[in-house]
N, C-alpha and C positions, 0 to 999 in steps of 0.2 A: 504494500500500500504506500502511495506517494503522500508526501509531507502534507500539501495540499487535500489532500480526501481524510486524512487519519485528523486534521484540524478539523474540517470540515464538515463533522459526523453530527449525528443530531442532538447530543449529548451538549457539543460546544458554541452551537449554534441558538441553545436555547438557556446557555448559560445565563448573560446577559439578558433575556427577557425578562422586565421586573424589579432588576436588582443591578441595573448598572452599568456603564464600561468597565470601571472598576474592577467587578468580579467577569465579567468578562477576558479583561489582560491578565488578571491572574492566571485562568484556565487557560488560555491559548500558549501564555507560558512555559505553563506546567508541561502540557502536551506536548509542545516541541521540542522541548528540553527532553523528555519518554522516548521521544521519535528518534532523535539523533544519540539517545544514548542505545537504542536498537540498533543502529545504523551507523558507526563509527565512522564507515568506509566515507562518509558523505563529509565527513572534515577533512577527509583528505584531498576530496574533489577542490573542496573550498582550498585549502592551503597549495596545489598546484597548482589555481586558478591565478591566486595571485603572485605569486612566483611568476609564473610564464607573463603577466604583464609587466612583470619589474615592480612591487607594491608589495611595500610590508607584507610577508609570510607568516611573523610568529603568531604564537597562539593565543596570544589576547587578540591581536588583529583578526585572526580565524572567529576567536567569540564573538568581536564585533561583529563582524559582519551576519551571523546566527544570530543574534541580540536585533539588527534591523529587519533581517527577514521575519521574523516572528511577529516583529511590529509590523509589518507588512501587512501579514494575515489579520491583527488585530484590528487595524485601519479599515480590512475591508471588511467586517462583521462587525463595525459600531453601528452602522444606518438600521440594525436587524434589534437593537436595544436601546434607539431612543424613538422618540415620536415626533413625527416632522419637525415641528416649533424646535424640540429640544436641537436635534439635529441643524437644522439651520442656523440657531446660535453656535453651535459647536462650532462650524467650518465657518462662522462669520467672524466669530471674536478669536480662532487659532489661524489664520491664514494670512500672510501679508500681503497683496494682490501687489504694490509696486504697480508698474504701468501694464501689467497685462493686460485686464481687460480692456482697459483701453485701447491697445495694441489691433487686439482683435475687432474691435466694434468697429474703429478705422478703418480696419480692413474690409468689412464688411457692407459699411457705407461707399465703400468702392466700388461695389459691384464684386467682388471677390472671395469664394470662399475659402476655408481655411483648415488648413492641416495640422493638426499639433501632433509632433512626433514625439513621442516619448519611449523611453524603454525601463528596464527591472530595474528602476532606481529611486528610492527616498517615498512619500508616502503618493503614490500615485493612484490608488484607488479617490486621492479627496481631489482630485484635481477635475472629474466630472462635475461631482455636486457640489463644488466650491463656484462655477461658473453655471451650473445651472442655477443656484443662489443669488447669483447676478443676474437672475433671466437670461444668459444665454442659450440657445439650444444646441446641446451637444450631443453626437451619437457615436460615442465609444467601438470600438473594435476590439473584443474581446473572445476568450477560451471559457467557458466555466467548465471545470472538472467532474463536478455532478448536474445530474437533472434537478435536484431540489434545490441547487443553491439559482441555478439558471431562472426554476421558477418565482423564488422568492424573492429574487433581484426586481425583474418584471413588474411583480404586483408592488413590490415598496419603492418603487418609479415611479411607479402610478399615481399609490398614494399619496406622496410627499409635491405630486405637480399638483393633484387634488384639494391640497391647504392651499393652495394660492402663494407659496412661497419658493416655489422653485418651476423652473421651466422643465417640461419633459425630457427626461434620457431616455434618448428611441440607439439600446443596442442592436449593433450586429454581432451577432454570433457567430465565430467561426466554427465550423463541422455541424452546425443547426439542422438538421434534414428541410431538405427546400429550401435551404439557404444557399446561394453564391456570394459568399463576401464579396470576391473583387467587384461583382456587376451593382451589389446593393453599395461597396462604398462610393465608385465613378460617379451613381445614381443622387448617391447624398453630395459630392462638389458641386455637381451639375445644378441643385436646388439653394446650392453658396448655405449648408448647412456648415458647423463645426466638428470636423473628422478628428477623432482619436486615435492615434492608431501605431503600435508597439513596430521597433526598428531592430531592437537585437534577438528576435527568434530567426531561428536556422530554418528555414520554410523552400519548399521547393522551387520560390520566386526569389530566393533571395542573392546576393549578389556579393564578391567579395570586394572586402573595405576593411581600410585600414585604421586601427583600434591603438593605443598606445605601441605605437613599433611593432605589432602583431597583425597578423593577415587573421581575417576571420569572417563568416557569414554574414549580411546584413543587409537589410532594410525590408525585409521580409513581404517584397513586393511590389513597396510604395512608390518607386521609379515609374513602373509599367502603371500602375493604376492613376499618375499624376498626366502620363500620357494619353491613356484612353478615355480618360475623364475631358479633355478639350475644353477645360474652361481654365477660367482666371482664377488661378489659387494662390493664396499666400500661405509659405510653409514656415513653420516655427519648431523651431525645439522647445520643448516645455517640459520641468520637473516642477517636484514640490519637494523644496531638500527641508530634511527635519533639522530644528536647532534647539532641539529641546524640550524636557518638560507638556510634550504633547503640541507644541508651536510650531509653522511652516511656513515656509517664504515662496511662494510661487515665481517661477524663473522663464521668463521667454525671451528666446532671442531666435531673430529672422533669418531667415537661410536667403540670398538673392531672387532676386525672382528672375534672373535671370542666367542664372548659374546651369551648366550643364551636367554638375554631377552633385543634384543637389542632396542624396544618399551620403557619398563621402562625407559633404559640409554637416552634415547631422551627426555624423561620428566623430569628426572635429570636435564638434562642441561636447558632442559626451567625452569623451577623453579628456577635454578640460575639467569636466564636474566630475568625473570620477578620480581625477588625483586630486583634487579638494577634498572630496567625502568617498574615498575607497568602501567604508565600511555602508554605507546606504545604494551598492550595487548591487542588488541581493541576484544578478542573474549569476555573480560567481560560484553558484553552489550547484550549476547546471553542468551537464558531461560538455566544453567549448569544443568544436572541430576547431584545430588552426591550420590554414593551409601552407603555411612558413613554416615548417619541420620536414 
């Protein structure tokens, strides 16, 4: 069982109903700390991870970084243990927006819709409902691991556009049956909605690009889908690095709009944010192909 499902059981998920984030981070803690003490071999993924990019290996860096993934997971099962109101406070008063949205609205008042690239790094699950908070409409590109976490995402979308406090998250799901991602996200530039959508999975689209002095998979298709899409898109790199204490900084920065390998320019910038905060890249704990060896 992957880190993800043994978190994600219904046990963990219905922790926090009633009783909190709180006891919520407690469990997800507990659990993942269970998980990897099963699983030894999976610290070792993480420690030749960073090794092979050149990035602190020892073993407190290796906890870090198991220390933000867990946060990870916790980030993404708070919206499942508060109720809209609370929730909209949470990502209003812990988020530092800086000029993003604005960035984006600009964009949009242009005629232009808009790609936020993002990958396995710092609290990215709040980076949806932080700008649907803002009324923007975002429609994420994502995996869920199970059926019941897919279904409960859906209906608590719903709800929370329902208070009147947040704009709908219409996801794409990828492997959905009756789903084509690539044709549903062209679909979503083409209507200048705001695309979400992850750059460091090794995907059968993806392409190689270079990562701190390492060759390695990436952009997980976004190339090909910026092409077939025919519209005016502005592309942005976005994280939400944590600084603490449950607090985030949301991060954008524009890729050219006229750049012809706007993939690479996205790995750029992650390579910059990743030797800033090595330990909030939690894709380190994944098997990397490098094609440099």
């Amino acid at each position: 069982m992957s880190l993800s499902e043994y978190l994600q059981e219904y046990d963990v998920l219905n922790t926090g109903s009633g009783s909190g984030p709180g006891a919520l981070k407690q469990a997800v803690v507990r659990r993942g700390c269970e998980w990897f003490d099963k699983n030894p071999d999976e610290k070792s993924i993480i420690r030749e991870n960073l090794s092979a990019f050149g990035l602190d290996s020892g073993s407190d860096a290796v906890r870090r970084v198991i220390d933000n993934l867990l946060l990870h997971y916790y980030e993404k099962l708070i919206p499942f243990c508060l109720d809209a109101k609370e929730y909209y406070d949470y990502v209003r008063e812990r988020v530092v927006a800086g000029d993003g949205p604005g960035l984006i609205t600009a964009a949009r008042e242009q005629g232009k819709a808009v790609v936020l690239a993002t990958a396995h790094f710092g609290a990215i699950e709040l980076i949806a409902p932080f700008l649907a908070a803002a009324r923007l409409p975002v429609v994420p590109v994502l995996r869920f691991k199970t059926q019941h976490l897919s279904d409960m995402a859906r209906d608590r979308a719903a709800e929370m556009e329902s208070s009147g406090r947040f704009a709908l998250v219409r996801f794409i799901e990828i492997g959905r049956p009756g789903t084509v991602a690539a044709m549903e996200m062209a679909a979503a530039l083409r209507r200048k909605d705001i695309l979400i959508s992850m750059i460091d999975e090794n995907t059968g689209y993806s392409i190689p690009v270079s990562l701190l002095n390492r060759k390695i998979a990436g952009g997980a298709g976004l190339d090909r889908v910026l092409n077939y899409a025919g519209a005016s898109v502005a592309v942005f790199s976005a994280s939400m690095v944590r600084e603490g204490d449950e607090h985030y900084r949301f991060v954008l920065s524009p890729v050219a709009e006229n750049s012809i390998t706007p993939v690479q320019d996205l790995f750029d910038i992650l390579g910059q944010t990743v030797k800033l905060h090595p330990e909030q890249w939690y894709f380190l704990h994944e098997n990397i192909t490098f094609f440099d060896t």
